[in-house]
N, C-alpha and C positions, 0 to 999 in steps of 0.2 A: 582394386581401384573402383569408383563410382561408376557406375552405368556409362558406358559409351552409347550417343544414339545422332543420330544425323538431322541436316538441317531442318527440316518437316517435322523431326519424332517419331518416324515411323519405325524407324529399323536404327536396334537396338541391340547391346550386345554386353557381356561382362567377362572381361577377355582375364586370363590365369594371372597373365603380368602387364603391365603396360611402359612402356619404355619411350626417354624422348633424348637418343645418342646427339652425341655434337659432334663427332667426328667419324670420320671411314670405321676406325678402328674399332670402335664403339659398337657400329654396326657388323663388323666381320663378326664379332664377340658372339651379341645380340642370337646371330643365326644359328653360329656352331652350337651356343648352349641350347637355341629353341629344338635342333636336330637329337642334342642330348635327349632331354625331356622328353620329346617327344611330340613335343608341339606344333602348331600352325605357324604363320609368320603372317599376317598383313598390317598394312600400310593405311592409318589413317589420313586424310588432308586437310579438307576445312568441313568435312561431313557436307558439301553439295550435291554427292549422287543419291537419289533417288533409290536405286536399286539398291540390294543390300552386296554393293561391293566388299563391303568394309568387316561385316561382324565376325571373329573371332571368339573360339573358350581358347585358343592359345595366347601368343604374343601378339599384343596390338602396338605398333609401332608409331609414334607419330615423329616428323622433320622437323617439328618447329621451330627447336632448337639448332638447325643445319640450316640457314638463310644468306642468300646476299650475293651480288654478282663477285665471279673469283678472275675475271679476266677480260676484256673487252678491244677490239680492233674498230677502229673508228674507220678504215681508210677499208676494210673487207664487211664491216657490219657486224661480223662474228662477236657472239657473247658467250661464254658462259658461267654457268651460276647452278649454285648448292639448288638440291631438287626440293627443298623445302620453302625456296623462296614465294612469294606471294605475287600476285598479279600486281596489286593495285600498291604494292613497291615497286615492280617492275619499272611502271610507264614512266615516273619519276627519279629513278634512279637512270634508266635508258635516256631520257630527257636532259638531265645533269651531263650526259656522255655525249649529245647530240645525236642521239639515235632514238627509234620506236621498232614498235610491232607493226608489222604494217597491218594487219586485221587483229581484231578478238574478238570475246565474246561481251554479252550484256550484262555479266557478273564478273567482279574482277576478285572476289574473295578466296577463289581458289589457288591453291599451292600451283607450282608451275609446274611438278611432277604429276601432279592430279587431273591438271587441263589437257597435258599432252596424251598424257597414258588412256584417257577417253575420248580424245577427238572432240574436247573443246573446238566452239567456231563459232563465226560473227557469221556475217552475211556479206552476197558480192560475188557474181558471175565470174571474175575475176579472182577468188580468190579460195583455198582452202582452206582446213581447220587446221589449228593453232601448232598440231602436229607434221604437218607438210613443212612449218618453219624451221622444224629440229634436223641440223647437221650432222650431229654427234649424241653421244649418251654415255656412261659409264654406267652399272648395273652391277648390284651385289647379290651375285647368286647362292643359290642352296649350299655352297659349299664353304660358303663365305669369304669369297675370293670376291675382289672388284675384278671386272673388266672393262675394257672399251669398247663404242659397240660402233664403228659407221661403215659408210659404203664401201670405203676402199679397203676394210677390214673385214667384213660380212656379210654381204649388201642382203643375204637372206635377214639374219637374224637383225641388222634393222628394219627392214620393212615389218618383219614381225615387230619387233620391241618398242615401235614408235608407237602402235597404238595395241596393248595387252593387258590394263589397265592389273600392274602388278602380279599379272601369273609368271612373267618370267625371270621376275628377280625384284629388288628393292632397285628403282630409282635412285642414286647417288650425287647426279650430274648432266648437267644437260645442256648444252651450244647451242645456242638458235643463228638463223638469220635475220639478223635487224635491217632497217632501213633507215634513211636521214630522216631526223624527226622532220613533222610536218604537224599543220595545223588543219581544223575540219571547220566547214560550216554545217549545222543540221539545219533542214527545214522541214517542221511538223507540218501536219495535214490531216484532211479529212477525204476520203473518196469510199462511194459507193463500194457494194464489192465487186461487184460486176464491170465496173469503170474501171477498178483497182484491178484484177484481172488480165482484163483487155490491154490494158496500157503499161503491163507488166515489164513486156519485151523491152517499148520504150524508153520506158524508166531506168533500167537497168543498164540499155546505151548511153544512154544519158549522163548518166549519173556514175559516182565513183560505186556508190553500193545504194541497196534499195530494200526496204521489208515493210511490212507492214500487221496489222493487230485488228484481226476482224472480231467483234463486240457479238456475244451470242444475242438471237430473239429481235435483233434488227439487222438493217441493209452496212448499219457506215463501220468503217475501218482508218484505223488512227494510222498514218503513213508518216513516214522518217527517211527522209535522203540526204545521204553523206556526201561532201565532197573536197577536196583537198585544196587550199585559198592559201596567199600569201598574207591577208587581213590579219593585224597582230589580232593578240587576244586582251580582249578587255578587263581593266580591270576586277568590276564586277560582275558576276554571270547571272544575274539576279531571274532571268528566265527560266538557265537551266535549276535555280535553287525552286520556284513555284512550281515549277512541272513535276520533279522529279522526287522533291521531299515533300511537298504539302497535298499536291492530287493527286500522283501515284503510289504516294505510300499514306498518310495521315488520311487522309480525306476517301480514298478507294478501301481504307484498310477498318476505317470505321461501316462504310457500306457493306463491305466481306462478313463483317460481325453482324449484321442487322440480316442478311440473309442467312449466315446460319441459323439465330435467331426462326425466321419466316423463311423457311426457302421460296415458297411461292412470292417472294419480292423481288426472285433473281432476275426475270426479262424484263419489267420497269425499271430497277439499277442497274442492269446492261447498259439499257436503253440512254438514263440518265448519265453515266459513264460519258458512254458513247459521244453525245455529243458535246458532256465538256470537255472530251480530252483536248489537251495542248496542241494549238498553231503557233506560229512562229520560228523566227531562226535564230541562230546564235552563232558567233564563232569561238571555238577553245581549241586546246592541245586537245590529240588527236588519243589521247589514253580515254581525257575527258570523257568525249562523246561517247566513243564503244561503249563505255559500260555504263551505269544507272545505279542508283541505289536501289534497293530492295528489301524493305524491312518487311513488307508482308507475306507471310510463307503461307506454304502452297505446296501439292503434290502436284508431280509434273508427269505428260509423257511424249517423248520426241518420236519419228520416225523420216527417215532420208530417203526420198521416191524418187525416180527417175524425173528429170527437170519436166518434162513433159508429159505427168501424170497429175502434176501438184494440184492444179485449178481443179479439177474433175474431182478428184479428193476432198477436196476443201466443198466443194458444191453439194456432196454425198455425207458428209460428216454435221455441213449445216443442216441437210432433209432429213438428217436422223435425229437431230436437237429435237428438228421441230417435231418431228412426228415421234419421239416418245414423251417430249414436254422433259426434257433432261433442265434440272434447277441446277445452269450455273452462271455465273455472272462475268469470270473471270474469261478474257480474251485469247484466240488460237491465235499464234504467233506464227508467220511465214515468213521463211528466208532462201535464200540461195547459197548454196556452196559448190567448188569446183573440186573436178575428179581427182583423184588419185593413184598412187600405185600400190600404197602402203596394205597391208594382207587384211586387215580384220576392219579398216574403216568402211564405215556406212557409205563412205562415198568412192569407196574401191572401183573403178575403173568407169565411173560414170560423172555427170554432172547432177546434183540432186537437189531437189525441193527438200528443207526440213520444215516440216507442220507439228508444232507443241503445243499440245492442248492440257488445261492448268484445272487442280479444282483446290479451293481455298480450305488450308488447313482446318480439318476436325468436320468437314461435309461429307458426307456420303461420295464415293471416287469411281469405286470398280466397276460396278455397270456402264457407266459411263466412258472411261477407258475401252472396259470391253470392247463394245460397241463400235467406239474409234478404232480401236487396234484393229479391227475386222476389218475395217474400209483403208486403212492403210497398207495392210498385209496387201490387199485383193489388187492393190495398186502397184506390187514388188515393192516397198517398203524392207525396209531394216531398222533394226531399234537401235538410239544413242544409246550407248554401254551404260551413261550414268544417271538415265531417265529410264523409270518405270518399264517394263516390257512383262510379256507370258512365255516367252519362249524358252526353249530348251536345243539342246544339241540336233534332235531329230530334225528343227526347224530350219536352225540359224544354218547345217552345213549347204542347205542346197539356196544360201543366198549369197555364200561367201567361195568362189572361184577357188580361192587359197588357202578353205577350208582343213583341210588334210594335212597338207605342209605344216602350219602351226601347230597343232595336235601333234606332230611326231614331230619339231622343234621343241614344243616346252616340254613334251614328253623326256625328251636327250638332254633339258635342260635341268629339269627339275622331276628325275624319277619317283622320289618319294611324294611329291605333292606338296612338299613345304609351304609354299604360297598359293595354296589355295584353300578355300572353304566351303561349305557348301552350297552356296550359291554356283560359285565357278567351277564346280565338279559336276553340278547340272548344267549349266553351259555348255561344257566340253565332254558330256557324257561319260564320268570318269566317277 
């Protein structure tokens, strides 16, 4: 097949077979032959992660063919749907049902197998990633057997399975818990950072959810607050079309090119960013707002701090911009997400600040990174699975409580290593 390579370009791969099953059976097939052979097995999505989850010289798998809700309880919320299904089908097709998500993320291009299995998440003091919503899952393991996987049946092996991002089997199936659909108002802004900060707590009570996008090389940050309205939705959303296609992607995406172009233009185009980013409110269905287009691509890297380390971080991340003069243009993004119990999430038994720091595709990234990663680690930080990280087994065991448990799970699950590659063999020290 042609070069598999993920959304950025960076990580790349030319896998032996590449396969797109429509059915279970397909899949059963898929694995016992890859076990023949000899091969790997992973699972492509929409190519959003960052890190090289995905490459393969064995079988590369993709769902795309496997989509669409297979079941839906209107009066329990309960849905579920082929693991290949898409987000930004989702909200619409949940919507046709009278149901939503009640959070998500700011990208809705990824498969729903791909958001859970990384701990996809929006933002909201209130609320966790996209994988806290999953009930159930079915899972096609190394032996090429489906099973079922939830609490009443394994309550270990979903905690693991909810966020593994495909070491423990292929994704087949997945229930969420929905909620009555609803409508959102956003309102854009501008604050300081330091105001932005301060007034965090507040906002946050306030408010249904709350984040914001601090602009390197100057003070302002672009702010966005959610919240839940009975106000129908209009029929034209002509604000969210200016904000969303013309100055954060056309207009921000031609700037991105003028500082690759000149790096040294990057803190005057912060700067000029900065203060035209969008004011204003709107109100839409609630799929609407969560997510944003994004045509301009970019290497990303996330990290999940203890809620109460985030500002300090972000404070230490900006006095390193400045004091190495880092050329970048593109804005840290901070949000909130609530704890969990699931084994391997970033937000395993705590509440956490996530801080994403972006650099625009074909710039110079690693230093930069670096740098960052240093001051997040120093803050107990953990790295989103499907953004950028340096880490390895030796790091990640002493940040994950449930460390071990998983390791001799997927171990019982999957002795031969079927699904895994070398990436995930350095993860898990294997």
């Amino acid at each position: 097949m042609p070069q598999w390579r993920n959304w950025v370009g960076y990580e790349t791969c030319t896998p032996a077979r590449f396969v797109e099953p429509e059915d279970v059976a397909a899949m059963a097939a898929l694995v016992r032959q890859a076990a023949i052979d000899g091969h790997t097995v992973r699972v492509a999505g929409s190519g959003h992660s960052f890190t090289p989850l995905v490459p393969t010289d064995g079988v590369l798998v993709s769902l795309d063919r496997y989509r669409g809700i297979l079941a839906a309880d209107r009066d329990t919320g309960l849905v579920s749907m082929r693991a290949g299904t898409k987000l930004y089908e989702l909200g619409p097709a949940l919507r046709a049902l009278g149901l939503a998500l009640e959070n998500q993320g700011d990208i809705d291009r990824q498969s729903i197998a791909g958001a859970v299995g990384t701990g996809t998440h929006g933002t909201g003091t209130r609320f966790g990633s996209i994988s806290t919503q999953l009930r159930a899952l079915k899972l096609m393991t190394a032996a090429g057997e489906e099973i079922a996987v939830s609490p009443d049946l394994d309550n270990d092996l979903f905690e693991a399975a909810r966020v593994c991002f495909g070491s423990l089997g292929i994704m087949t199936e997945v229930t969420l818990q929905a909620v009555p659909a609803f409508n959102l108002r956003i309102t854009r802004g501008r604050m300081d950072m330091a105001e932005c900060l301060a007034q965090a707590d507040a906002l946050n009570a306030q408010h249904r959810q709350f984040e914001f996008f601090w602009f390197p090389h100057q003070n302002l940050c672009a702010t966005k607050l959610l919240d839940e309205t009975d106000e129908a939705v209009p029929e034209r959303d002509g604000i969210n079309y200016v904000n969303d296609v013309l100055l954060e992607n056309a207009m921000f995406g031609a700037m991105c090119r003028m500082v690759r172009l000149v790096p040294s233009l990057a803190p005057s185009v912060s700067r000029m960013v900065a203060r035209g980013s969008g004011k204003g409110s709107e109100v839409n269905r609630s799929y609407r707002l969560f997510s944003t287009v994004r045509t301009v691509r970019f290497q990303e890297m996330e990290y999940a701090l203890p809620a109460d380390r985030g500002a300090d971080a972000l404070r230490e991340i900006r006095a390193y911009i400045e004091a190495k003069r880092v050329q970048v243009n593109f804005p840290i993004e901070y949000r909130w997400v609530k704890g969990d119990p699931i084994w391997l999430s970033p937000d395993h038994g705590r509440d956490s600040v996530h801080i994403s720091v972006h650099q625009f595709q074909g710039m110079p990234w690693r230093p930069f990174f670096d740098g960052a990663e240093a001051i997040l680690r120093n803050h107990g930080g953990r790295p989103h699975w499907g953004k950028w990280h340096s880490l390895g087994a030796r790091e990640l065991e002493k940040l994950y409580p449930r460390w071990g448990d998983f390791l001799a799970l997927r171990e019982r699950m999957d002795p031969q290593g079927r699904f895994l590659n070398p990436h995930l063999r350095h993860l898990f020290g294997v």
